[in-house]
GUROTOR-354548 format. One record per residue (C-alpha): residue in three letters; x, y, z; residue number from 1. Coordinates in Angstrom, 3 decimals, m for minus. Each point is the difference from the previous one (the first is absolute). Layout:
+-------+----------+----------+----------+--------+
! marza !       c1 !       c2 !       c3 ! drenza !
+-------+----------+----------+----------+--------+
!   ALA !        X !        Y !        Z !    NUM !
...
+-------+----------+----------+----------+--------+
This chain:
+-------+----------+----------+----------+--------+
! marza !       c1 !       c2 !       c3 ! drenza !
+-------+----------+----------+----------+--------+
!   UNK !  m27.870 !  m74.510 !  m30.689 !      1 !
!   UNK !    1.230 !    2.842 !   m1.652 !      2 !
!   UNK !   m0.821 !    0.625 !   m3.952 !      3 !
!   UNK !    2.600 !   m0.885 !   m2.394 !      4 !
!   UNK !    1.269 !    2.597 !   m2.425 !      5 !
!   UNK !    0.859 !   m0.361 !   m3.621 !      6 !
!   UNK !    1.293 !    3.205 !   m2.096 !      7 !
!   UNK !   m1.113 !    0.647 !   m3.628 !      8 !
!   UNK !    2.904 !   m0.645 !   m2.596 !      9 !
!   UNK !    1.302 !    3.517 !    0.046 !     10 !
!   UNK !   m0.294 !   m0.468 !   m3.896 !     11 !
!   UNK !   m1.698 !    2.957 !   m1.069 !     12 !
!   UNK !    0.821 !    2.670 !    3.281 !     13 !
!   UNK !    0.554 !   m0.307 !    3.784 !     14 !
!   UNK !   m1.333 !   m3.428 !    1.290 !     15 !
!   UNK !   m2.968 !    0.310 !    2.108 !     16 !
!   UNK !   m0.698 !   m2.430 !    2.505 !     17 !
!   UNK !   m3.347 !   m2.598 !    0.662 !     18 !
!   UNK !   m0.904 !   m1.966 !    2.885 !     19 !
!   UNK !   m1.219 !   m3.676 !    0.079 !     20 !
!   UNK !   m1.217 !   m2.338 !    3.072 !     21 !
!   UNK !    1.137 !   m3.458 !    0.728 !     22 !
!   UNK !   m3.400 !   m1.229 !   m0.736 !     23 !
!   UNK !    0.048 !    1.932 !   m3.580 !     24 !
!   UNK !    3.277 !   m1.861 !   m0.654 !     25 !
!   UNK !   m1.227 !   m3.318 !    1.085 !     26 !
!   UNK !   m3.239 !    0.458 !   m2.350 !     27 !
!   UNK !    2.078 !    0.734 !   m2.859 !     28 !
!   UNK !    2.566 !   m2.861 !    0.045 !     29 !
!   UNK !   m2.920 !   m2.277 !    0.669 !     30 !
!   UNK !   m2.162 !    1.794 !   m3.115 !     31 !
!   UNK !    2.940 !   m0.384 !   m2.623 !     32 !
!   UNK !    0.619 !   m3.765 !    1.437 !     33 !
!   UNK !   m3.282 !   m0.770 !   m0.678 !     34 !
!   UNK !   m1.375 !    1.798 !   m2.775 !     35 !
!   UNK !    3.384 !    0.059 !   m2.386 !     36 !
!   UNK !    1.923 !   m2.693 !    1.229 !     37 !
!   UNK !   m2.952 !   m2.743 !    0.771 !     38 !
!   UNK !    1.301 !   m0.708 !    3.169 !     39 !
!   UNK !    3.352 !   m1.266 !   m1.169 !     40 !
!   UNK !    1.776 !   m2.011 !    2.792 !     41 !
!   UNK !    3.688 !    1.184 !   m0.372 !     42 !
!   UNK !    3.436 !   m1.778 !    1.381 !     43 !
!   UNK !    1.460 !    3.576 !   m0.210 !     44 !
!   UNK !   m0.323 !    3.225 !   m1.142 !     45 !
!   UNK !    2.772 !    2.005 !   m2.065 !     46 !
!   UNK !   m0.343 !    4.232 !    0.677 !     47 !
!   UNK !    1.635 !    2.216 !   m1.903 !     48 !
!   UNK !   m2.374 !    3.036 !    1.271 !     49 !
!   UNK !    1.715 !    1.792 !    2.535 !     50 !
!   UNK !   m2.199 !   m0.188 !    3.543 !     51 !
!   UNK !   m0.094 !    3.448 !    0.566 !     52 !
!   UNK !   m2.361 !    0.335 !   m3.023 !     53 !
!   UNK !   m3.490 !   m1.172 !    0.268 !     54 !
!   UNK !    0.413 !   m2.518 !   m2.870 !     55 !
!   UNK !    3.157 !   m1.685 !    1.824 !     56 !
!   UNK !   m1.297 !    0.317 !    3.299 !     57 !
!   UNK !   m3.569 !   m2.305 !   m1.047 !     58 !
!   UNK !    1.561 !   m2.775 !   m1.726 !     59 !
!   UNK !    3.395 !    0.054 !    1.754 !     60 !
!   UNK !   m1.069 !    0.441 !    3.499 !     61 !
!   UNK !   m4.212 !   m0.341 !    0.440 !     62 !
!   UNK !   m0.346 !   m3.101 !   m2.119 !     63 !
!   UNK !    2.605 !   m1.918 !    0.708 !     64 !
!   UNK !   m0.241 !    0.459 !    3.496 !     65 !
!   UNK !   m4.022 !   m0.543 !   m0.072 !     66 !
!   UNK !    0.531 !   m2.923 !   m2.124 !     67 !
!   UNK !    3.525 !   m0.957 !    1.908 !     68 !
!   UNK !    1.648 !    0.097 !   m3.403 !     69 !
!   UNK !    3.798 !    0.222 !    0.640 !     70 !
!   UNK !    1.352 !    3.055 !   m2.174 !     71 !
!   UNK !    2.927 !    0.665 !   m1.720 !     72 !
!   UNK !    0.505 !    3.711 !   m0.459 !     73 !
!   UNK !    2.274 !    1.176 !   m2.811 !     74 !
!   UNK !   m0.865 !    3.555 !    0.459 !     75 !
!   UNK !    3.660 !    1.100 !    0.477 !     76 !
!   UNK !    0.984 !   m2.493 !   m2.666 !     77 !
!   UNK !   m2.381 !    0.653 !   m3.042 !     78 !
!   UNK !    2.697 !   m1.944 !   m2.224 !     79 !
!   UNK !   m0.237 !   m3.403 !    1.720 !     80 !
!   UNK !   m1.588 !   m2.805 !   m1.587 !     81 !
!   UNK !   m3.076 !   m1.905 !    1.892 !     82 !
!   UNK !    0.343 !   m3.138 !    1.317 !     83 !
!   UNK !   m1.181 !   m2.724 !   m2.131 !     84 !
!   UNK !    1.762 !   m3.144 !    0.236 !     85 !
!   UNK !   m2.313 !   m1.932 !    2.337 !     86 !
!   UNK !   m3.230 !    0.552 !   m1.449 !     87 !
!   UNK !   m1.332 !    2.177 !    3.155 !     88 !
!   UNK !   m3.284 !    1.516 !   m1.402 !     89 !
!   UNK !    1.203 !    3.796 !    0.181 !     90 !
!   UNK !   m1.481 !    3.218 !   m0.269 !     91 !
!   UNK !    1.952 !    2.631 !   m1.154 !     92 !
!   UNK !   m0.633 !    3.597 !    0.672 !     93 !
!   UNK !    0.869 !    1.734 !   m3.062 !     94 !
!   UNK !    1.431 !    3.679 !   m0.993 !     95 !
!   UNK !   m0.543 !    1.249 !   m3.290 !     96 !
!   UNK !    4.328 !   m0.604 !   m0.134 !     97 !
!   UNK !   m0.479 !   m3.448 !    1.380 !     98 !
!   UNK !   m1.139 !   m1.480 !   m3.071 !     99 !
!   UNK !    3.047 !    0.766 !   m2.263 !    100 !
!   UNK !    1.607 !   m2.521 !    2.645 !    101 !
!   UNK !   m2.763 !   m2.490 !   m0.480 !    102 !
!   UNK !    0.680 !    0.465 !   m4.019 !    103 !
!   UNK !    3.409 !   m1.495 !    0.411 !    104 !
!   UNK !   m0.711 !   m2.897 !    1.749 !    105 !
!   UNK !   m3.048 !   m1.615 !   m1.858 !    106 !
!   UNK !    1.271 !   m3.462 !   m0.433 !    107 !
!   UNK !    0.246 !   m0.259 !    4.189 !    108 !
!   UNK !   m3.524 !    1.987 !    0.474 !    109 !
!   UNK !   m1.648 !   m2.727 !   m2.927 !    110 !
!   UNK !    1.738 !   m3.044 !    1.765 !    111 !
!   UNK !   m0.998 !    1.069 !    3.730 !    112 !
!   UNK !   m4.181 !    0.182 !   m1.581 !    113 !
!   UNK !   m1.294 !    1.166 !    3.442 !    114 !
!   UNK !    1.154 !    3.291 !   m0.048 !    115 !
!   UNK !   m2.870 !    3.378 !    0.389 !    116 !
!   UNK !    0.734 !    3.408 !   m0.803 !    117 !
!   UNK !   m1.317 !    3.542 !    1.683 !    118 !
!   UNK !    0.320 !    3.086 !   m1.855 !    119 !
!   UNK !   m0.337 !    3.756 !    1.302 !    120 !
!   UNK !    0.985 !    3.206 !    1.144 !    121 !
!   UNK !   m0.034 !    0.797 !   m4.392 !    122 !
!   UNK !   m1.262 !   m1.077 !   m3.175 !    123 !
!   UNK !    1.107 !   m3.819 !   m1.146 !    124 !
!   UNK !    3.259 !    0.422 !   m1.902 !    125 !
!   UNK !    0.401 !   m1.571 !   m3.232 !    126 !
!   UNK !    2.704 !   m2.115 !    1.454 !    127 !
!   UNK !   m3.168 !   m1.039 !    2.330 !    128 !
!   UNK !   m2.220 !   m0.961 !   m2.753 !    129 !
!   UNK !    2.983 !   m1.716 !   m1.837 !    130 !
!   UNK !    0.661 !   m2.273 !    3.299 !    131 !
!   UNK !   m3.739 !   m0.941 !    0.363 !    132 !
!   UNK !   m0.303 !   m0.919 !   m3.695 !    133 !
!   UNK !    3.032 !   m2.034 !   m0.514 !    134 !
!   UNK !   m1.019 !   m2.111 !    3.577 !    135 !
!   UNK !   m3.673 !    0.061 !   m0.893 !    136 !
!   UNK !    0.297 !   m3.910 !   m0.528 !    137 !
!   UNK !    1.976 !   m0.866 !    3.114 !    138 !
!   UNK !   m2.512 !    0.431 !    3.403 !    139 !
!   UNK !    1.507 !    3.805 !    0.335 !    140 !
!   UNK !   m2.386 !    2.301 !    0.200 !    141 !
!   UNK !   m0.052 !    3.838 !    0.752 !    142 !
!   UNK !   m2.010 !    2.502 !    0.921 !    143 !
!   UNK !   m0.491 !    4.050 !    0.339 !    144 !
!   UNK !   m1.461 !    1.945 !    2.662 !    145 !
!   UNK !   m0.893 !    3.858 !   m0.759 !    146 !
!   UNK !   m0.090 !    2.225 !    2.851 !    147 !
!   UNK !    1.696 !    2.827 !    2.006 !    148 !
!   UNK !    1.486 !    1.054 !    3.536 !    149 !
!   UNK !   m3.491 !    1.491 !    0.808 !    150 !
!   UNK !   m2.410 !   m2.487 !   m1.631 !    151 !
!   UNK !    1.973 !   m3.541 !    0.876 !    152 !
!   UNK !   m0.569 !   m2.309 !   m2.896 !    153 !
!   UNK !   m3.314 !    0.330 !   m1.589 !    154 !
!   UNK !    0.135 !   m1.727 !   m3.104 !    155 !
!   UNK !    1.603 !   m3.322 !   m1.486 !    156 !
!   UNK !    0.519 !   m1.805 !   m3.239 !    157 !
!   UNK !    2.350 !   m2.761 !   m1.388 !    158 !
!   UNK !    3.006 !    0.631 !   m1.873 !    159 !
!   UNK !   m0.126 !   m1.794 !   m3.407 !    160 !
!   UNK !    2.172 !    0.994 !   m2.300 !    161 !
!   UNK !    0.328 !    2.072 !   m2.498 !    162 !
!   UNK !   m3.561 !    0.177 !   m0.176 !    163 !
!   UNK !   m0.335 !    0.791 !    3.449 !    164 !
!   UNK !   m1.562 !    3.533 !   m1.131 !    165 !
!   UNK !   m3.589 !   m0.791 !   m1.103 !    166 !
!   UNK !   m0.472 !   m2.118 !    2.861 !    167 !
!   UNK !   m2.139 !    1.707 !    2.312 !    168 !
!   UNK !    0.636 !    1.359 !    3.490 !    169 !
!   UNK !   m2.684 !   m1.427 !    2.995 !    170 !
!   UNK !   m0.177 !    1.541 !    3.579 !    171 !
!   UNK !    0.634 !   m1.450 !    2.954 !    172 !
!   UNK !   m3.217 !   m0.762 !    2.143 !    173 !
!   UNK !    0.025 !    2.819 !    2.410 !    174 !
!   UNK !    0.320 !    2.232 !   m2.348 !    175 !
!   UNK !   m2.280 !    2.450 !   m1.410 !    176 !
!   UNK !    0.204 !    2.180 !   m3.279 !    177 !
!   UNK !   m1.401 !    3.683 !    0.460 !    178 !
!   UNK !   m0.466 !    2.311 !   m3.066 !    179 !
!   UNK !    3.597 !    1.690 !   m1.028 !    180 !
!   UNK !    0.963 !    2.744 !   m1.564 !    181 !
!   UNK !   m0.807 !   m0.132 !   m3.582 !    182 !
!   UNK !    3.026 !    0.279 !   m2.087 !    183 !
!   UNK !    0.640 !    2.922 !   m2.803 !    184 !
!   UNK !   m0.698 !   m1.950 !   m2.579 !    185 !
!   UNK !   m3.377 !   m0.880 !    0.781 !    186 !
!   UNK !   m2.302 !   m2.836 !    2.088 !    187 !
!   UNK !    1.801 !   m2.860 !   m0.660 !    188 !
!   UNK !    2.818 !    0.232 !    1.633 !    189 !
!   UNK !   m0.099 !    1.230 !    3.819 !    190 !
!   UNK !    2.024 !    0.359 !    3.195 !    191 !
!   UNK !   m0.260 !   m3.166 !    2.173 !    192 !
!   UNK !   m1.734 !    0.809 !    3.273 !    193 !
!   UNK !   m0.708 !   m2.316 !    2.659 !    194 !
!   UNK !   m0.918 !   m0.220 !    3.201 !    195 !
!   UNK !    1.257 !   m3.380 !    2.402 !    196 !
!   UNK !    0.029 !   m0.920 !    3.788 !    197 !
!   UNK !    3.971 !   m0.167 !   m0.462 !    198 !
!   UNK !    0.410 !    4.108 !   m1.132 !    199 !
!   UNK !    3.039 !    1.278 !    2.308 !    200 !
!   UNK !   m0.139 !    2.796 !    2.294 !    201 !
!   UNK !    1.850 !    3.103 !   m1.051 !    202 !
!   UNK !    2.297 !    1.326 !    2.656 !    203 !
!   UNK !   m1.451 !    2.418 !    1.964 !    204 !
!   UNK !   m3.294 !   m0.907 !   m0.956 !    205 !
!   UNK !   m2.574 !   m1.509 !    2.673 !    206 !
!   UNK !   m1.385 !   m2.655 !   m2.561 !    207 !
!   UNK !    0.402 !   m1.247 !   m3.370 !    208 !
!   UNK !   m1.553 !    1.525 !   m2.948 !    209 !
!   UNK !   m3.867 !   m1.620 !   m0.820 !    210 !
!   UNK !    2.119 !   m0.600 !   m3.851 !    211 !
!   UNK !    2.589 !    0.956 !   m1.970 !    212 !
!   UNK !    0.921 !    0.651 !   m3.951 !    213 !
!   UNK !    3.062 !   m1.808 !   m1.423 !    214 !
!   UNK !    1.819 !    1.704 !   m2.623 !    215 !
!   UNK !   m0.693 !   m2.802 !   m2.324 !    216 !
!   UNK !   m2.785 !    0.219 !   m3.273 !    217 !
!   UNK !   m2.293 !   m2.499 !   m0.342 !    218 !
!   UNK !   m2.972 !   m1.354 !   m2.211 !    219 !
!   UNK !   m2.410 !   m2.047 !    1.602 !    220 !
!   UNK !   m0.851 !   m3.860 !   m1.501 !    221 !
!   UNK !   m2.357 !   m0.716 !    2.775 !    222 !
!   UNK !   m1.274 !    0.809 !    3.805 !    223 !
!   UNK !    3.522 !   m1.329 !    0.951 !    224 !
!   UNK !    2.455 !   m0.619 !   m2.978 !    225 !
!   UNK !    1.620 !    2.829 !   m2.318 !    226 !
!   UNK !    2.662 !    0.670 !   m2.278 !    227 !
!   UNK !    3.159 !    1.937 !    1.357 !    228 !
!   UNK !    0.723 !    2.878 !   m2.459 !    229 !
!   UNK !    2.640 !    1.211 !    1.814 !    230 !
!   UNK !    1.344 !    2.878 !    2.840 !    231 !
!   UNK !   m1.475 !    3.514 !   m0.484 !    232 !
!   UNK !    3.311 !    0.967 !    1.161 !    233 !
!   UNK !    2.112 !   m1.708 !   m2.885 !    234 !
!   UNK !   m2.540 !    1.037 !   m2.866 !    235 !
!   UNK !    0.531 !    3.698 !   m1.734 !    236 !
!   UNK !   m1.512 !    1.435 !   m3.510 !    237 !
!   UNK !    2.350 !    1.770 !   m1.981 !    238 !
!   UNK !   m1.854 !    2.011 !   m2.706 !    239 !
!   UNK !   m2.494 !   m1.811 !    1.067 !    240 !
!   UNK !    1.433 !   m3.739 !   m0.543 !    241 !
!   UNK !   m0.740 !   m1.902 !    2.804 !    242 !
!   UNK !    3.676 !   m1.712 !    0.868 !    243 !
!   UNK !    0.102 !   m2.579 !    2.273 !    244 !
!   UNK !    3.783 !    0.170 !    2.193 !    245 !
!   UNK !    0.064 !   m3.364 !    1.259 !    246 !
!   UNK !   m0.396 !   m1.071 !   m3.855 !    247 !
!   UNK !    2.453 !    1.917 !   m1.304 !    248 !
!   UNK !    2.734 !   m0.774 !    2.652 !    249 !
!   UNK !   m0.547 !   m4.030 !   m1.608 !    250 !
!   UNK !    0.302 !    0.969 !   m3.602 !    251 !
!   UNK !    3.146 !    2.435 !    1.179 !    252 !
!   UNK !    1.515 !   m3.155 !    2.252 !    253 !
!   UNK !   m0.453 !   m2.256 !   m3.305 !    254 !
!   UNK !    1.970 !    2.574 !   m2.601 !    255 !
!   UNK !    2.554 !    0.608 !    3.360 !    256 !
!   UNK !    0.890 !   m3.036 !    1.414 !    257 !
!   UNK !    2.424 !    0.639 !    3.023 !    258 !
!   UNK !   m1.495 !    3.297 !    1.226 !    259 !
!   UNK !   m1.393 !    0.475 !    2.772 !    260 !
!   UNK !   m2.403 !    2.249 !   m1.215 !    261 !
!   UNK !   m3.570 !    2.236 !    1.380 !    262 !
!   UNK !   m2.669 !    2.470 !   m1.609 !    263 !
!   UNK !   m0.741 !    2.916 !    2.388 !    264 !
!   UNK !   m2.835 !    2.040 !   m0.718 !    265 !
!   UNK !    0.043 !    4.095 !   m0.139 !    266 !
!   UNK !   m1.731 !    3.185 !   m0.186 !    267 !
!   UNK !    0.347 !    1.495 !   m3.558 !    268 !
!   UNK !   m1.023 !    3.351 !   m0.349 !    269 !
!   UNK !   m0.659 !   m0.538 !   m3.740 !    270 !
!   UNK !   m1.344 !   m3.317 !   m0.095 !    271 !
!   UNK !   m1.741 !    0.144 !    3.624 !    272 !
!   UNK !    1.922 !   m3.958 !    0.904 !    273 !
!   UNK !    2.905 !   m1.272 !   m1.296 !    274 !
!   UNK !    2.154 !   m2.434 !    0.908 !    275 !
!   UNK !    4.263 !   m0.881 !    0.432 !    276 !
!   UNK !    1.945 !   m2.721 !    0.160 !    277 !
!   UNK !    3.051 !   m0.896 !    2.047 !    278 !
!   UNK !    2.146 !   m2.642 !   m0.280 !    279 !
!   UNK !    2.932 !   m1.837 !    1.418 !    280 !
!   UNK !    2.999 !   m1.077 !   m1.903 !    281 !
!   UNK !    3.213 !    0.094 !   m1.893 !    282 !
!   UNK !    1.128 !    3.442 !   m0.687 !    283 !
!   UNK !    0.577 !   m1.052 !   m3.255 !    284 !
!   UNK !   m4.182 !   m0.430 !   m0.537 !    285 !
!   UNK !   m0.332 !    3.636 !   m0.979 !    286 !
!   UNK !   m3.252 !    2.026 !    1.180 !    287 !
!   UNK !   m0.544 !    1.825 !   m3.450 !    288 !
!   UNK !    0.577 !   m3.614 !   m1.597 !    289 !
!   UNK !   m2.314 !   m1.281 !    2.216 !    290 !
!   UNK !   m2.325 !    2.242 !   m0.572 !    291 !
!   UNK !   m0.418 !   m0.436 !   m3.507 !    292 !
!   UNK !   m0.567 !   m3.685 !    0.521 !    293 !
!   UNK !   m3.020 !    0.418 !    1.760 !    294 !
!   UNK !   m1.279 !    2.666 !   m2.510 !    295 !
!   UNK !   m0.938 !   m3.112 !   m1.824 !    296 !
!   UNK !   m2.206 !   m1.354 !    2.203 !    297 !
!   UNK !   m3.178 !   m2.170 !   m1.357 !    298 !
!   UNK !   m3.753 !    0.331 !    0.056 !    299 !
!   UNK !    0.640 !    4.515 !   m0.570 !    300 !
!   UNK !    1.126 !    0.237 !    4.320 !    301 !
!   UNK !    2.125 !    2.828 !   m0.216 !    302 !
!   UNK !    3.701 !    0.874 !    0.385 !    303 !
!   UNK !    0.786 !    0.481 !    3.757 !    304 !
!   UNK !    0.454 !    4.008 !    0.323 !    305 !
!   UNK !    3.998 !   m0.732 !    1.578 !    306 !
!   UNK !    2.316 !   m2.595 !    0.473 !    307 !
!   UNK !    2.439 !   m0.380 !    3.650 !    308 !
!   UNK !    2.942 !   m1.703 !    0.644 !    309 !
!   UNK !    0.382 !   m0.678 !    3.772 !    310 !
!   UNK !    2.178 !   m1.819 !    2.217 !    311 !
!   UNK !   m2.948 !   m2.330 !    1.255 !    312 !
!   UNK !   m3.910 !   m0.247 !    0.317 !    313 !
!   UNK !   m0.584 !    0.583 !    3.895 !    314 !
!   UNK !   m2.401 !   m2.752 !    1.012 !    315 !
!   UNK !   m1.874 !   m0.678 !    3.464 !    316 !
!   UNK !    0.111 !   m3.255 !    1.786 !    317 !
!   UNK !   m2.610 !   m1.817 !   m2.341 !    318 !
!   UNK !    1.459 !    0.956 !   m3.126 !    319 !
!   UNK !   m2.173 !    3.365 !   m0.421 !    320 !
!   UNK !    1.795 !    3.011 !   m2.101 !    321 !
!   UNK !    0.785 !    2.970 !    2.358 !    322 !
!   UNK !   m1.465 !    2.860 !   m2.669 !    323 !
!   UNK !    0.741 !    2.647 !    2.241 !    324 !
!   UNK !    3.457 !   m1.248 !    0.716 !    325 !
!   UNK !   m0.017 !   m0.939 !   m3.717 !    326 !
!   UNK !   m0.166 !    3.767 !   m1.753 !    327 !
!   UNK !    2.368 !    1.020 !    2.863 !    328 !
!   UNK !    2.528 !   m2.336 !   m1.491 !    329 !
!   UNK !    0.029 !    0.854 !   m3.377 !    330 !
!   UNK !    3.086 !    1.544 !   m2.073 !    331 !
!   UNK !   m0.098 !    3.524 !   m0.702 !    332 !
!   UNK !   m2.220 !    1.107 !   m3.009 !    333 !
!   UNK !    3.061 !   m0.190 !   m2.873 !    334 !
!   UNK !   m0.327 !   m3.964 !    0.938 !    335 !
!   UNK !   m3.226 !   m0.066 !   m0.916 !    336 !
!   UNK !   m1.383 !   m0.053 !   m3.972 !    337 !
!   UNK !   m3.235 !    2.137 !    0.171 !    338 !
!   UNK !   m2.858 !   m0.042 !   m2.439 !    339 !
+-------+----------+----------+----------+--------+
């Protein structure tokens, strides 16, 4: 049988496309049923994850029909609640949007108390961690798998709240942690690197790669646990302040509410990095205005070096911002507030 491809998110520049076998598949729905979800039985399985991505195609295609799960795929429909009036033990594939649906209907996830939740293709959102902690008392439980198109999952850890940060990351068994790339600021924090029986085949290539480096920092705890520090890709110093993206896009969301809002790093040639943010939203929410807002951000990150207003954030299929597609849309530069 032929391989299956799966294309990279197309986040960051042209998506590139990776190769998996049947039997790769089949080992990691199996792996993930075992190792994160104890062997579960389910009455059905909710998927939000479109099948086309790897993510959506594991748990709403391999394990349900390994497992002869039936499926209910809301792919097409990301706005339609799960089914829980009869009890069913469900899975639910989660997107990092799916969980501001959960957050609205709490009282029918506590009440149903059989209900388990898979997180990935992105970080946990805080609506995540507010679902998990406010159900932590009711049989729900969730979980978050850390991975890529290339790599599969390779990691795994519960998601608990709002303390759901200090609590430590642990590989899955076939999985092996190679020395990274050490980050600038010194040994403690490095590239994750790993090599797995379940790498995909690049296009073109004649076999997969003997490992591969994620674009995700890490300190090690153990031979097989560490803490997450975050995405090489979404950290930048300005003036030498290490500013995390993904953190400032929360504390921007809480002084925002209602916009749909992004951090984008750049090139600065005074600074070296910088980074911009761009936002959908009223026209009445003012870019300059804005801007000045998030000049009082806490704990000294700095200012973002421009504000956009424009008519949407382009996502992918899983929720992923489109950067490229991003930059392309913003307003011309008098929209913009600039340091």
């Amino acid at each position: 049988m032929p391989d299956i491809a799966f294309a990279t998110s197309g986040s960051t520049g042209p998506p590139v496309t990776w190769l998996r076998t049947e039997a790769q598949l089949r080992a990691e729905a199996e792996l993930v049923h075992e190792a994160v979800l104890g062997s579960a039985r389910f009455g059905r399985i909710v998927s939000y994850a479109p099948p086309g991505h790897l993510y959506g195609r594991l748990y709403g295609h391999e394990l349900p029909r390994l497992r002869d799960i039936p499926v209910t795929g809301l792919w097409d429909e990301p706005l339609t609640v799960p089914p829980l009036d009869d009890g069913a033990p469900t899975l639910l594939v989660c997107l990092p949007s799916t969980w501001q649906l959960l957050a609205r209907h709490l009282p029918a996830l506590a009440r149903h108390g059989r209900v388990t939740a898979l997180h990935s293709t992105g970080p946990a959102t805080p609506a995540a961690h507010q679902v998990a902690g406010r159900l932590a008392e009711t049989g729900f439980r969730a979980h978050e798998l850390l991975g890529s198109t290339e790599t599969g999952a390779v990691a795994h850890r519960p998601i608990a709240g709002k303390h759901t940060g200090g609590v430590p990351w642990r590989l899955l068994p076939d999985v092996e942690v190679l020395p990274g790339t050490l980050a600038d600021d010194g040994a403690a924090a490095r590239r994750l690197r790993v090599g797995s029986p379940r790498l995909a085949r690049l296009s073109g290539a004649e076999a997969p790669p003997d490992d591969w480096e994620l674009p995700d920092l890490v300190a090690p705890l153990g031979p097989r646990t560490f803490h997450h520090l975050g995405r090489a890709s979404r950290l930048v110093k300005v003036n030498g302040v290490r500013c995390d993206l993904a953190r400032v896009e929360d504390l921007a969301r809480e002084r925002c509410p209602g916009l749909d809002l992004v951090c984008a790093p750049v090139s600065d040639p005074v600074r070296g990095e910088h980074y911009e943010v761009f936002y959908a939203g009223p026209e009445t929410v003012d870019p300059a205005a804005l801007r000045r807002q998030l000049g009082r951000l806490p704990s000294g990150l700095p200012a973002p070096r421009a504000v956009h207003r424009v008519p949407q954030i382009p996502r992918g299929a899983t929720g992923k911002v489109l950067i490229t597609e991003l930059t392309a849309a913003a307003r011309p530069a008098e929209e913009a507030e600039h340091v």
